[in-house]
SERO-4910 file (N, C-alpha, C, O; in steps of 0.05 Angstrom, whole numbers):
BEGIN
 pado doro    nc1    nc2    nc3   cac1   cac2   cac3    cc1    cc2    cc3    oc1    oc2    oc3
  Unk    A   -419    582    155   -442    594    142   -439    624    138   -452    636    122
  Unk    A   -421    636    154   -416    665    154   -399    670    132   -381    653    132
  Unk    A   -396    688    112   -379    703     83   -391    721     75   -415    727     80
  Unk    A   -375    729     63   -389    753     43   -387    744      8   -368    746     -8
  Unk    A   -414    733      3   -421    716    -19   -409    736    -48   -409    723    -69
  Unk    A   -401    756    -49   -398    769    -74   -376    773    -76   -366    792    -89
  Unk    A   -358    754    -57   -321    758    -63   -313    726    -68   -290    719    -66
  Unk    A   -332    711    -73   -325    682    -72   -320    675   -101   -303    659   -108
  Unk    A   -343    692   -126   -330    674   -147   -298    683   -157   -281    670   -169
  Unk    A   -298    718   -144   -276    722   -150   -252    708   -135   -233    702   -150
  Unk    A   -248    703   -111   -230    691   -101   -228    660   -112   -206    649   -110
  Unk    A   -248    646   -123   -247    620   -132   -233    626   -172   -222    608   -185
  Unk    A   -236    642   -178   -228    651   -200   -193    650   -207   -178    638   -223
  Unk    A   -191    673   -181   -170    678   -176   -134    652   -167   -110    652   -168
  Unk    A   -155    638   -160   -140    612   -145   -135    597   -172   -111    593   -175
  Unk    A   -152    586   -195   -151    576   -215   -134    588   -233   -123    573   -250
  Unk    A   -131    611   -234   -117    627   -248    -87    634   -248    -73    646   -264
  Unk    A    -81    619   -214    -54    634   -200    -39    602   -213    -16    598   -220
  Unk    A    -59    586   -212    -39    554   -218    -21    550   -244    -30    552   -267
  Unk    A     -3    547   -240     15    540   -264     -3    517   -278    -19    501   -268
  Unk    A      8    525   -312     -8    505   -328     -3    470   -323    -20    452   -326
  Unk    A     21    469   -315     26    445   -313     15    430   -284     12    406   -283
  Unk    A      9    444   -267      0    439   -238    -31    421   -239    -53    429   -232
  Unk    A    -23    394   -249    -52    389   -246    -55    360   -226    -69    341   -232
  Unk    A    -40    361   -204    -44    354   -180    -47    361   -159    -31    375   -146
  Unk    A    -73    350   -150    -82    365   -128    -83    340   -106    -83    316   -109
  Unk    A    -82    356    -81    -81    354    -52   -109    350    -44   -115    372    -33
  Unk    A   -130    335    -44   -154    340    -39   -161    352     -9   -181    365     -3
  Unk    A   -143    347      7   -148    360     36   -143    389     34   -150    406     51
  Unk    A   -127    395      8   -124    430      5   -144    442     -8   -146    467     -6
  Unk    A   -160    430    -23   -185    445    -37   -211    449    -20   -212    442      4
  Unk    A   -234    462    -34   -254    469    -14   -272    456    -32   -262    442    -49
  Unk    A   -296    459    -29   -317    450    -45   -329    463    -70   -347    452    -82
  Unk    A   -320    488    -77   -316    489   -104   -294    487   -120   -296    492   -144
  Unk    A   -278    483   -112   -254    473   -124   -255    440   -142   -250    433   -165
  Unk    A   -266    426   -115   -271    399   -122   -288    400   -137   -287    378   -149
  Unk    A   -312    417   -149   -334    410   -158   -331    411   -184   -344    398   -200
  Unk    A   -307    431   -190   -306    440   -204   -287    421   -235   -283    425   -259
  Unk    A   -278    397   -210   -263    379   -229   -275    367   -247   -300    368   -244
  Unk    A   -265    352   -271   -283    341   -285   -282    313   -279   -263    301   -290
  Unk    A   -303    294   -257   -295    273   -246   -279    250   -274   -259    236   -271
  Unk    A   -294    250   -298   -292    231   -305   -272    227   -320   -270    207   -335
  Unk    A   -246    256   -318   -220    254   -326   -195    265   -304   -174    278   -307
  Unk    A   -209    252   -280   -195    252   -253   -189    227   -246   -204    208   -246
  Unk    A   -171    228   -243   -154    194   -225   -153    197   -204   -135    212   -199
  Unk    A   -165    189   -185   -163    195   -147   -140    168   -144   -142    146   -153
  Unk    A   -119    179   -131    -99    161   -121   -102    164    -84   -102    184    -69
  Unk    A   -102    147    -82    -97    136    -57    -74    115    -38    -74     91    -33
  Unk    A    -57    136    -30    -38    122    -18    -47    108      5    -61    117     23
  Unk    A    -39     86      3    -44     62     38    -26     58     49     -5     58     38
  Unk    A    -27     54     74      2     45     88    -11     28    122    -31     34    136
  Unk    A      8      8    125      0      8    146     33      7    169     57      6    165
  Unk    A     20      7    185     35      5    211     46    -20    225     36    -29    246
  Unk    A     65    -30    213     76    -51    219    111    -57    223    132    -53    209
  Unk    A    105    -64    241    137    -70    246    163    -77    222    158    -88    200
  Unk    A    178    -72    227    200    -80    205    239    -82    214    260    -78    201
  Unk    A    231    -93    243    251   -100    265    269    -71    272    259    -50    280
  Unk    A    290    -73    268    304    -58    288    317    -27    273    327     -6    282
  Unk    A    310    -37    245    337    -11    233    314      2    218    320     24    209
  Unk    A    292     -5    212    270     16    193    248     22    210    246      9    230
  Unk    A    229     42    206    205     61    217    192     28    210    199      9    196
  Unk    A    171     34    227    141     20    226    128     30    199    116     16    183
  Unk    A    132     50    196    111     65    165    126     53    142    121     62    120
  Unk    A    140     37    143    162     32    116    146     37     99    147     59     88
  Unk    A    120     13     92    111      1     74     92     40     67     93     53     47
  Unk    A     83     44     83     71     78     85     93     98     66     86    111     46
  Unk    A    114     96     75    131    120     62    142    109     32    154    122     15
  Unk    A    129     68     28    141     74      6    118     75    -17    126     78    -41
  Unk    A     90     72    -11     67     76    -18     68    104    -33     61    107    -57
  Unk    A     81    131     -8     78    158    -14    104    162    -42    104    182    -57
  Unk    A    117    149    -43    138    153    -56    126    139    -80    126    155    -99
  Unk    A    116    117    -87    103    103   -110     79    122   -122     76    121   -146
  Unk    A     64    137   -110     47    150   -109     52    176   -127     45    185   -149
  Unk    A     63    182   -110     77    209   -133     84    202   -155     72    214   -173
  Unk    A    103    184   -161    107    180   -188     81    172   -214     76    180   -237
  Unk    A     70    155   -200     42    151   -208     27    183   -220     22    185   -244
  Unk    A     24    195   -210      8    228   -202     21    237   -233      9    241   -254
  Unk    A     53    237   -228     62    253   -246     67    246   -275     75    263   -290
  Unk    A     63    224   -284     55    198   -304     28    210   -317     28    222   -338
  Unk    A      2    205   -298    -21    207   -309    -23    232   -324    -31    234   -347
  Unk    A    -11    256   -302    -15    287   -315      4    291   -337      9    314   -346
  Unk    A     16    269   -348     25    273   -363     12    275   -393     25    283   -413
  Unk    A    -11    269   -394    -24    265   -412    -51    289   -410    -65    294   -390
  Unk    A    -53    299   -433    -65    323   -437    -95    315   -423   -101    292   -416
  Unk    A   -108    335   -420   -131    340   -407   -131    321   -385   -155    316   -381
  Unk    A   -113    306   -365   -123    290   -341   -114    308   -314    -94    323   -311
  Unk    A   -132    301   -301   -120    308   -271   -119    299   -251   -142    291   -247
  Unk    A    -98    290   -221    -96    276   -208   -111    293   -182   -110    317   -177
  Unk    A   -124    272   -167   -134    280   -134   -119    263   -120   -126    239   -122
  Unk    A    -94    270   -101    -92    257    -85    -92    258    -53    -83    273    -36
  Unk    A   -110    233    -52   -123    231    -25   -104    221     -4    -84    207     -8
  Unk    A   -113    232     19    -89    231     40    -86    201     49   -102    182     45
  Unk    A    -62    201     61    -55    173     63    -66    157     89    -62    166    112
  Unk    A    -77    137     87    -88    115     97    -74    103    119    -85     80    122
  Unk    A    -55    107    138    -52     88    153    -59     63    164    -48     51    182
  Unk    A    -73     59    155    -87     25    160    -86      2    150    -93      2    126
  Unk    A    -78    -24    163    -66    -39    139    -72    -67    160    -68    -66    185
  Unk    A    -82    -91    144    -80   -119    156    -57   -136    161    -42   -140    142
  Unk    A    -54   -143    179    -35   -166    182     -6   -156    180      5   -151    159
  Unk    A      3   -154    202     41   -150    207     52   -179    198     36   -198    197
  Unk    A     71   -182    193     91   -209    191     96   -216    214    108   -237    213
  Unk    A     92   -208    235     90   -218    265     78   -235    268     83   -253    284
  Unk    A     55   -234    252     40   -260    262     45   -283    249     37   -302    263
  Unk    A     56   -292    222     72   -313    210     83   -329    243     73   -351    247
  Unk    A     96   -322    258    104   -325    284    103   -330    315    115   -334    336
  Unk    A     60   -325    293     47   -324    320     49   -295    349     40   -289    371
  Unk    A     65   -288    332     69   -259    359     53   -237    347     61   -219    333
  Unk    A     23   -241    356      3   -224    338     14   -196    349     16   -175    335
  Unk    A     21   -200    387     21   -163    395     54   -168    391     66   -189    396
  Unk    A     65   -146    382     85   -144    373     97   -102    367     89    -87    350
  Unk    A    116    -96    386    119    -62    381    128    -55    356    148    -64    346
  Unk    A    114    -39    345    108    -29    320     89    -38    301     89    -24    281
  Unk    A     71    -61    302     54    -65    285     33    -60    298     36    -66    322
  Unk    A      3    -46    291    -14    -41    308    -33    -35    274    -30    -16    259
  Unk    A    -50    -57    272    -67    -67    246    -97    -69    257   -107    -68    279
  Unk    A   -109    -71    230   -140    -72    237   -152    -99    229   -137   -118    228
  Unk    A   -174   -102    224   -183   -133    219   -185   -129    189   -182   -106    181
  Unk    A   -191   -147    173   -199   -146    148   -226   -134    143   -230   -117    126
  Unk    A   -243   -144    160   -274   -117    162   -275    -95    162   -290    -80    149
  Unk    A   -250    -88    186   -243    -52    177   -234    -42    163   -236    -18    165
  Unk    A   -219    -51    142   -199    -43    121   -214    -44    104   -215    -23     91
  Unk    A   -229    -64     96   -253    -67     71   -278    -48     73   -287    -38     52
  Unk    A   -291    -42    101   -312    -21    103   -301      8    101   -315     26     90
  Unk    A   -276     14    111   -272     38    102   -261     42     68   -265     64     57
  Unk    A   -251     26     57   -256     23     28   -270     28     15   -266     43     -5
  Unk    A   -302     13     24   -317     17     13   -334     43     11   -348     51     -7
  Unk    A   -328     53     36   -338     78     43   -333    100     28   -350    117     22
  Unk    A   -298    100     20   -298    120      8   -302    118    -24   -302    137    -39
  Unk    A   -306     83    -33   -308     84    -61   -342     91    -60   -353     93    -82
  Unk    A   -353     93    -42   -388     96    -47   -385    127    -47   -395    139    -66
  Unk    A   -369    145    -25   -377    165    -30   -361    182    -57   -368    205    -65
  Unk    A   -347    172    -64   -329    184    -96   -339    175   -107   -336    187   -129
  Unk    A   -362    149   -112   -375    138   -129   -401    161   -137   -409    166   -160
  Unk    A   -410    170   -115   -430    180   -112   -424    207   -124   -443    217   -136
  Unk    A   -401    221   -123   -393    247   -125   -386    244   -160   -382    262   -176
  Unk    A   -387    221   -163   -386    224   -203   -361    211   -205   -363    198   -226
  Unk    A   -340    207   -195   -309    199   -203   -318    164   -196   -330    150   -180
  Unk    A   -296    162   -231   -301    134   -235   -269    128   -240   -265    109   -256
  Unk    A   -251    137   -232   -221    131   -234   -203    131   -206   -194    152   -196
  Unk    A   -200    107   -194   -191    103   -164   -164     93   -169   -166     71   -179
  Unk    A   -144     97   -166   -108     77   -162   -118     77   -130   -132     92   -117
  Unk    A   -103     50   -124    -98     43    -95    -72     41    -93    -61     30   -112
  Unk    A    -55     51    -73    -15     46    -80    -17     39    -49    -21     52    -29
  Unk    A    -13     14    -54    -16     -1    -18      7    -24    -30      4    -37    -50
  Unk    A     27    -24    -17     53    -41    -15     55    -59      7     77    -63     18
  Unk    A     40    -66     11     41    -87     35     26   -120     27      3   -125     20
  Unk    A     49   -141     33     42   -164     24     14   -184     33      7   -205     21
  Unk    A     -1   -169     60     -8   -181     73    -34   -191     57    -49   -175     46
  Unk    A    -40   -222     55    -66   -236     41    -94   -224     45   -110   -219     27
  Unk    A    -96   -222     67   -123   -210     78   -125   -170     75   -147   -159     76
  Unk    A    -95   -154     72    -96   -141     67    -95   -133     34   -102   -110     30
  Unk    A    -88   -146     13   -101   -145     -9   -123   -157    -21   -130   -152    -44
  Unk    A   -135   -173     -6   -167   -187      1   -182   -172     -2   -196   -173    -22
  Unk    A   -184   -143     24   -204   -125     29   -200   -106     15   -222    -96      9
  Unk    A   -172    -92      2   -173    -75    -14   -187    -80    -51   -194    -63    -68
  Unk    A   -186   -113    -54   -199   -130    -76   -226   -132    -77   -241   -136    -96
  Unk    A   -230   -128    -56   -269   -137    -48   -276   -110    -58   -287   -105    -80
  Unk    A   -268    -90    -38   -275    -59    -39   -274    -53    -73   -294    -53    -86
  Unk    A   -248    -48    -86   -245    -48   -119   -279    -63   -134   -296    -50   -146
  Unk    A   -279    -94   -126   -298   -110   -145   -327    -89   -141   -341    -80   -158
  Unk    A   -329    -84   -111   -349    -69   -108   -361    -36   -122   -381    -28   -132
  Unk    A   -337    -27   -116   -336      4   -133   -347      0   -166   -365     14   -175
  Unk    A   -335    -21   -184   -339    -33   -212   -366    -38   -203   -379    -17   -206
  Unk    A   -383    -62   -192   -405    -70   -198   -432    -48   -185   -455    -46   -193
  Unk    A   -419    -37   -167   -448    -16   -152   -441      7   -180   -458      6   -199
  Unk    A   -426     19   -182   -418     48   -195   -407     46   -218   -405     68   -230
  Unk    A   -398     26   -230   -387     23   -264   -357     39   -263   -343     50   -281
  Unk    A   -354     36   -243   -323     47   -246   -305     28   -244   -307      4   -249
  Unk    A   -277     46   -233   -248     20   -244   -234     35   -220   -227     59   -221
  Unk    A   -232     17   -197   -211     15   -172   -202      4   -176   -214    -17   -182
  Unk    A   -180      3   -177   -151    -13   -176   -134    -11   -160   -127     12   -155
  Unk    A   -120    -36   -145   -107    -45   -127    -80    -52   -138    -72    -75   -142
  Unk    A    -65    -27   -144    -40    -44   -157    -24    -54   -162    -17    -64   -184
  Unk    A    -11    -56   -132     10    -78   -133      5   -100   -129     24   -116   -125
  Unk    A    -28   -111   -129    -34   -133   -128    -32   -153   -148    -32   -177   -147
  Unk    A    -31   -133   -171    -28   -143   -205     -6   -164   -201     14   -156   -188
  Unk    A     -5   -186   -210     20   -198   -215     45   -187   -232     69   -190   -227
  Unk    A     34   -169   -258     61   -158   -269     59   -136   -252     49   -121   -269
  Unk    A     60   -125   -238     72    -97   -219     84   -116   -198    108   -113   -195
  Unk    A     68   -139   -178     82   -144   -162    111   -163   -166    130   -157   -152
  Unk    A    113   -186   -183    124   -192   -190    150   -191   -212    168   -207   -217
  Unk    A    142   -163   -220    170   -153   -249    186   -143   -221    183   -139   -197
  Unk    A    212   -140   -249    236   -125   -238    253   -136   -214    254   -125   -192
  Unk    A    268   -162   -221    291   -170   -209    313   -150   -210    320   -138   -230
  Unk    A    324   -146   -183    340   -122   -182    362   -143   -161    386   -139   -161
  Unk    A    352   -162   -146    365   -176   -137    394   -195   -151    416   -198   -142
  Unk    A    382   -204   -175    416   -226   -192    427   -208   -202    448   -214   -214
  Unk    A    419   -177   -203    437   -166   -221    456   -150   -200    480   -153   -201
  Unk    A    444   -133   -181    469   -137   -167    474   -140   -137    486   -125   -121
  Unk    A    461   -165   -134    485   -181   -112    488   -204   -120    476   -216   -137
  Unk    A    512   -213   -100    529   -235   -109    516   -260   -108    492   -257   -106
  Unk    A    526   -287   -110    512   -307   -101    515   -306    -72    497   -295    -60
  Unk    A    529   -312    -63    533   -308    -32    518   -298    -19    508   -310      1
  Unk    A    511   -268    -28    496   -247    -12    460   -263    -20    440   -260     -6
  Unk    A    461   -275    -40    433   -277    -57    423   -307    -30    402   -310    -17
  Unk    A    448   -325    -31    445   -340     -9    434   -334     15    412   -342     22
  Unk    A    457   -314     33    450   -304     57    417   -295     59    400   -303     75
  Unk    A    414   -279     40    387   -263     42    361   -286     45    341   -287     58
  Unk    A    378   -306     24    347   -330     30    326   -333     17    328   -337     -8
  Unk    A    296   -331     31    279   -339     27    263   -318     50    262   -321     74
  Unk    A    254   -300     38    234   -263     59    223   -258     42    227   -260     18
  Unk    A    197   -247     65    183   -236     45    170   -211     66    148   -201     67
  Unk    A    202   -206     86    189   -184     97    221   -178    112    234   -194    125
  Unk    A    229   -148    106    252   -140    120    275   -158    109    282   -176    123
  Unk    A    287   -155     85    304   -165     78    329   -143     65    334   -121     75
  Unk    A    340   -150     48    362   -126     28    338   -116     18    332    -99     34
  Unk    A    320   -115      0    299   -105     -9    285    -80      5    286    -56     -3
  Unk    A    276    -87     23    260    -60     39    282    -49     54    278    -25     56
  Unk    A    302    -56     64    320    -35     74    333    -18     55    340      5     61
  Unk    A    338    -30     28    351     -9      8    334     12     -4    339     36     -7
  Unk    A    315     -1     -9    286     13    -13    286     41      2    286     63     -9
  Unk    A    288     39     28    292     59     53    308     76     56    306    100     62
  Unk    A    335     58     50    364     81     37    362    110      7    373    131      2
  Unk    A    342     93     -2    338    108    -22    319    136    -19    321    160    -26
  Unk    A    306    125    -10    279    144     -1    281    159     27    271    182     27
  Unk    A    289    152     46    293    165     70    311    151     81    302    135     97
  Unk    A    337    152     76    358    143     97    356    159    125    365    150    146
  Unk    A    346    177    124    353    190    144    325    174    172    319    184    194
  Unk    A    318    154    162    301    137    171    318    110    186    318    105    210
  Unk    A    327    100    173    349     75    172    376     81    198    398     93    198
  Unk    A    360     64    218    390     57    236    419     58    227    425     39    212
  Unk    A    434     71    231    459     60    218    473     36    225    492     29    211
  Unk    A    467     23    243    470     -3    254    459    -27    227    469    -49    226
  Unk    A    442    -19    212    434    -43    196    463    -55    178    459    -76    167
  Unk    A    481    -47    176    504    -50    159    520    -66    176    543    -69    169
  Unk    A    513    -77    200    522    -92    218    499   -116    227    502   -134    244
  Unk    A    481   -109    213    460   -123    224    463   -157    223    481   -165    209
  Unk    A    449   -175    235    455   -209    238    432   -214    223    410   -203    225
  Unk    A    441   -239    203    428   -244    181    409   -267    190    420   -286    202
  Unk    A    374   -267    184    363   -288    199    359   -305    175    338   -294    166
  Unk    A    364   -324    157    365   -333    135    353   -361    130    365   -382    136
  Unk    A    325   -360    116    307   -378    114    312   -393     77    323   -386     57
  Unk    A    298   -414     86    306   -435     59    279   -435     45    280   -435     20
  Unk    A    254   -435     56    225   -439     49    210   -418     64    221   -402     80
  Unk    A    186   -419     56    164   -413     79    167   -422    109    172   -409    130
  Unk    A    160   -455    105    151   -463    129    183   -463    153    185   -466    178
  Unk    A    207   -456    128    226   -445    158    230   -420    167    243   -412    186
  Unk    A    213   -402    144    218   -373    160    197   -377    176    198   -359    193
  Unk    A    175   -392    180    158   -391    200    168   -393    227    170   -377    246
  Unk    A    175   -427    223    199   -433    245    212   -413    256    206   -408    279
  Unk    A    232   -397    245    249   -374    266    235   -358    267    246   -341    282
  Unk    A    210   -347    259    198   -327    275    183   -330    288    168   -310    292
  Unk    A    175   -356    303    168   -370    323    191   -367    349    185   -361    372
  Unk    A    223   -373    336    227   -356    357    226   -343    379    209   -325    379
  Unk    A    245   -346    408    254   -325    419    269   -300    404    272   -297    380
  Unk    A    275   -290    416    284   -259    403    281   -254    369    290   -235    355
  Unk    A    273   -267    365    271   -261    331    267   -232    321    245   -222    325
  Unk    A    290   -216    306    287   -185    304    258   -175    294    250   -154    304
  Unk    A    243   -190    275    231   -173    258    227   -175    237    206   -167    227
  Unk    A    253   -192    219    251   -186    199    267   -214    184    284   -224    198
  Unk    A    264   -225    159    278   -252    145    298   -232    125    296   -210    114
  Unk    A    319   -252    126    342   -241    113    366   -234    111    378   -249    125
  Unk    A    387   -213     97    409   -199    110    412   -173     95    426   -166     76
  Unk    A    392   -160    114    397   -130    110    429   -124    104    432   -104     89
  Unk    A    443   -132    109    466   -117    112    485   -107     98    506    -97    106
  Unk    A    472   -115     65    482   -117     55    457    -96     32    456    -98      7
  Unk    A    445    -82     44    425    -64     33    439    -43     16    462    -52     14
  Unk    A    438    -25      4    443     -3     -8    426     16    -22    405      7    -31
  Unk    A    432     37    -24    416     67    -34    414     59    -60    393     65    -72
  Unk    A    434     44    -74    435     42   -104    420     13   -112    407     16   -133
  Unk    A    419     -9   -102    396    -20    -96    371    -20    -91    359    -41    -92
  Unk    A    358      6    -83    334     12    -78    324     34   -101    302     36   -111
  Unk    A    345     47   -106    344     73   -127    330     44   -158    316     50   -177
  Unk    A    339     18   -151    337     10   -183    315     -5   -181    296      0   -196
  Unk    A    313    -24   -164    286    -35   -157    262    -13   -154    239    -19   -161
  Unk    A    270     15   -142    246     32   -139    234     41   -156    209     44   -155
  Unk    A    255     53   -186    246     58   -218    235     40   -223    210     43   -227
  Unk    A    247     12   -226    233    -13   -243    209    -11   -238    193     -3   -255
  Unk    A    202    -16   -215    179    -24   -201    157     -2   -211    137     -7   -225
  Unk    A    169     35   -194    149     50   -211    141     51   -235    118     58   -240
  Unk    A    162     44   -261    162     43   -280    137     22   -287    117     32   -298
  Unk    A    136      0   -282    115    -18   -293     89     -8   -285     70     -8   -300
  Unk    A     88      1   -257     58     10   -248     62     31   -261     60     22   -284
  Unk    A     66     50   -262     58     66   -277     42     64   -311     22     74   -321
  Unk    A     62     47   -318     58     46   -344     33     23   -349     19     27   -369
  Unk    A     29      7   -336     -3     -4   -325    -19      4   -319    -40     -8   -322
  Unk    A    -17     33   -307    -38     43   -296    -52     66   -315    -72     78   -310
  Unk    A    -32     70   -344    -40     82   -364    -57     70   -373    -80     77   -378
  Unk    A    -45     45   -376    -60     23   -402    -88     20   -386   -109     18   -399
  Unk    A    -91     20   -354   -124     19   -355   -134     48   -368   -155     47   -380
  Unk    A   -121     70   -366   -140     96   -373   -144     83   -402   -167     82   -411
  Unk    A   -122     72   -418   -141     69   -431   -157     41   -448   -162     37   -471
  Unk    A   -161     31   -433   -182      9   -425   -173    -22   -427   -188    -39   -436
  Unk    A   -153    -27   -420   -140    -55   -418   -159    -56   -388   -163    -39   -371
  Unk    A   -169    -91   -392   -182   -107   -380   -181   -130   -359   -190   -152   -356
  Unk    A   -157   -103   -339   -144   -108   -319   -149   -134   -306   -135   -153   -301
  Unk    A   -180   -125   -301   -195   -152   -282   -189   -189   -292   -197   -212   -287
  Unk    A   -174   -177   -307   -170   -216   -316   -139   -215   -320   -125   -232   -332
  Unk    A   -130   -194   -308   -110   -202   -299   -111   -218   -283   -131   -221   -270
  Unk    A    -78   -241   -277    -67   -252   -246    -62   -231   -220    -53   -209   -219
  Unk    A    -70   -248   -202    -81   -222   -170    -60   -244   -155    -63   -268   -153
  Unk    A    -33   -226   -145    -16   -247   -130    -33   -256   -101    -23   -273    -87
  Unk    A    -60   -243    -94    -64   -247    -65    -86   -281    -75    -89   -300    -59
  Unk    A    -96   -281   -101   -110   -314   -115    -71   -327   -103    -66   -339    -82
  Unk    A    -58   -321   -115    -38   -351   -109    -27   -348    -82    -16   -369    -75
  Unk    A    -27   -328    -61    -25   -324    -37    -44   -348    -22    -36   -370    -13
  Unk    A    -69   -338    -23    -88   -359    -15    -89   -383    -14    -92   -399      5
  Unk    A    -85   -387    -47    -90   -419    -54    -61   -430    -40    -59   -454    -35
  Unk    A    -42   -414    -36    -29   -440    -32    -24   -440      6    -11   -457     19
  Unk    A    -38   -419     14    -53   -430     52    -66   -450     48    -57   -470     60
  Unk    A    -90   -453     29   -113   -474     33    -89   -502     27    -88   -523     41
  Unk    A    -78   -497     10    -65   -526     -1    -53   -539     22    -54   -562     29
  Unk    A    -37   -514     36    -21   -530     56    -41   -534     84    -34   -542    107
  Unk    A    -66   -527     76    -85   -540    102    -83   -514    129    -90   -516    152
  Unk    A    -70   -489    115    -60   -477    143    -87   -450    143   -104   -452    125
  Unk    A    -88   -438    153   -103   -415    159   -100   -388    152   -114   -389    132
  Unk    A    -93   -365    152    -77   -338    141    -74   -325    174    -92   -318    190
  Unk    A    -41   -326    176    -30   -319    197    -52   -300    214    -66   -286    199
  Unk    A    -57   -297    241    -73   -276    253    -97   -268    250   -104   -246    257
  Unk    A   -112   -287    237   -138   -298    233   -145   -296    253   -159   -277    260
  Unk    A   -139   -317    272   -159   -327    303   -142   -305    318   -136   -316    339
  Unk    A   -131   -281    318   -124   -263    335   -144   -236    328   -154   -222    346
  Unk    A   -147   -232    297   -160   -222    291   -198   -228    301   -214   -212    311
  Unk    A   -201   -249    295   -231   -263    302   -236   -253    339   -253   -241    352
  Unk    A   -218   -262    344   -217   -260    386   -214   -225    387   -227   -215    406
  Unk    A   -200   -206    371   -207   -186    377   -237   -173    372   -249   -158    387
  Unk    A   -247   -184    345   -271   -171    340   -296   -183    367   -316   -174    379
  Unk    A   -281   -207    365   -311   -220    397   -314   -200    422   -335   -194    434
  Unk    A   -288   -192    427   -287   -181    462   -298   -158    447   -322   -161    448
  Unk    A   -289   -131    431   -302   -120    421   -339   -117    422   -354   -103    436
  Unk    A   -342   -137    401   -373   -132    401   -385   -149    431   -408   -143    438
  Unk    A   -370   -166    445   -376   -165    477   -384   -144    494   -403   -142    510
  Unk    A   -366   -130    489   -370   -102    504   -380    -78    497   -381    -58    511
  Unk    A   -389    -79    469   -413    -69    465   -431    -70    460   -443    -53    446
  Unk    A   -443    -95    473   -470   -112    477   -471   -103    500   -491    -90    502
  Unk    A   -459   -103    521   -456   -104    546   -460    -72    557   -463    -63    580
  Unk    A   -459    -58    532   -465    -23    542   -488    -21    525   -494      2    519
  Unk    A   -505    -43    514   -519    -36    495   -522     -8    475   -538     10    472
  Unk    A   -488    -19    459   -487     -2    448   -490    -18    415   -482     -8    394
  Unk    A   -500    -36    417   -495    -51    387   -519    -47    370   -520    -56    348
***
């Protein structure tokens, strides 16, 4: 509450003035409140990187899916500002994320995955699409890379909600079927052999370790180039070995990862979201798009099974609200 009120418009002047013309991404944790005010919400894109904290066995960070969010993210940023009069806010990154691949395996506690329930991931969603809703901005990207069902669930609910309370457009994008699904990088270059080994993953395979080479090797064990290949035919047998004793972490054979592998799958990939995420600015009718987490689902219910870490998730929220009944704190 303490300033000296007759040096503020000049210093707020001054700051607008020092920015290169092309600089039209911003750090929202670096601005103040006239800075932000000063944006024009309704030709601002708030991007939001997600990440969560989940294991990814022995040779990558727990943040994988986090650092590759921040990396998708940017490219995204620098896309939008590419186009005259827009400007990017981007909001700091999210650590929080549902469902490790650990629990496919049943090994809900597991070192390095440490997740929230689907309730918490969806209320803080919503939280911040109510309060950006409220603040005038009607342009949200979500850049959350993580396959988990229940974790593109809550980020889906949160989106439908921002559209129907506030008339705006959150988008969840790698949920899109053409973002998640384009760009085979896999037949083109590895072998059959290697295409063999690798299998049937959908977590810690050649894919996210090259991914990693690309973006932060300096992250990546050097041991993965030796790594033992855990190599599934279906679903229900990568379930099987990560049921497992010692099971690393991860389906597949990293070991055969590379920098130049990840460098091509990482363009493709940004390339399509990006170029999707134009076509909503300007008004393609996303929402009828295919949502890979609809064929995720349907095909749990078909096989009669449940979504991994469900009843681990459910038993945490009980003892929880147990014990804060019990301090009458509810």
């Amino acid at each position: 509450m303490h300033g000296v009120r007759s040096f503020a418009p000049l210093f707020f002047i001054a700051f607008w003035l020092s920015l290169p013309a092309q600089a039209q991404v911003y750090r929202l944790a670096d601005l103040n409140t006239e800075q932000i005010r000063a944006l024009n919400p309704m030709k601002t894109a708030v991007i939001i990187p997600g990440g969560i904290l989940e294991e990814h066995g022995p040779y990558l960070p727990s943040y994988s899916d986090g650092f590759f969010a921040e990396a998708y993210s940017r490219e995204l940023a620098n896309a939008i500002v590419s186009r005259p009069g827009w400007t990017v806010l981007m909001f700091p990154q999210i650590p929080l994320g549902v469902g490790g691949a650990n629990s496919l395996g049943g090994k809900d506690v597991f070192p390095g995955s440490y997740t929230v329930r689907l309730s918490t991931l969806r209320a803080v969603y919503m939280d911040l699409a109510s309060t950006l809703g409220e603040q005038g901005f009607r342009w949200i990207f979500v850049v959350f890379m993580h396959d988990g069902p229940e974790n593109h669930l809550g980020l889906e609910q949160a989106s439908d909600y921002f559209h129907d309370v506030y008339g705006g457009t959150m988008v969840h994008l790698y949920n899109l079927k053409p973002i998640h699904d384009c760009c085979d990088t896999a037949h083109k270059m590895l072998t059959a052999e290697q295409l063999a080994e690798n299998g049937f993953t959908v977590h810690g395979g050649i894919g996210e370790h090259s991914e990693m080479l690309f973006l932060r090797p300096d992250l990546v064990a050097p041991a993965v180039h030796s790594a033992p290949s855990t190599t599934a035919k279906d679903f229900p047998d990568m379930v099987r070995i990560a049921r497992q004793d010692g099971w690393p972490g991860y389906w597949g054979a990293p070991r055969y990862a590379s920098a130049a592998f990840g460098a091509d799958s990482f363009h493709k990939i940004s390339e399509k979201m990006n170029g999707l995420a134009l076509q909503v600015l300007d008004g393609l009718e996303w929402r009828k798009m295919p949502r890979f987490s609809d064929e995720q689902i349907a095909g749990i219910r078909a096989a009669g099974q449940q979504i991994a870490g469900a009843e681990y998730d459910r038993k945490r929220e009980q003892q929880q609200m147990e014990w804060l009944k019990s301090k009458n704190l509810r």
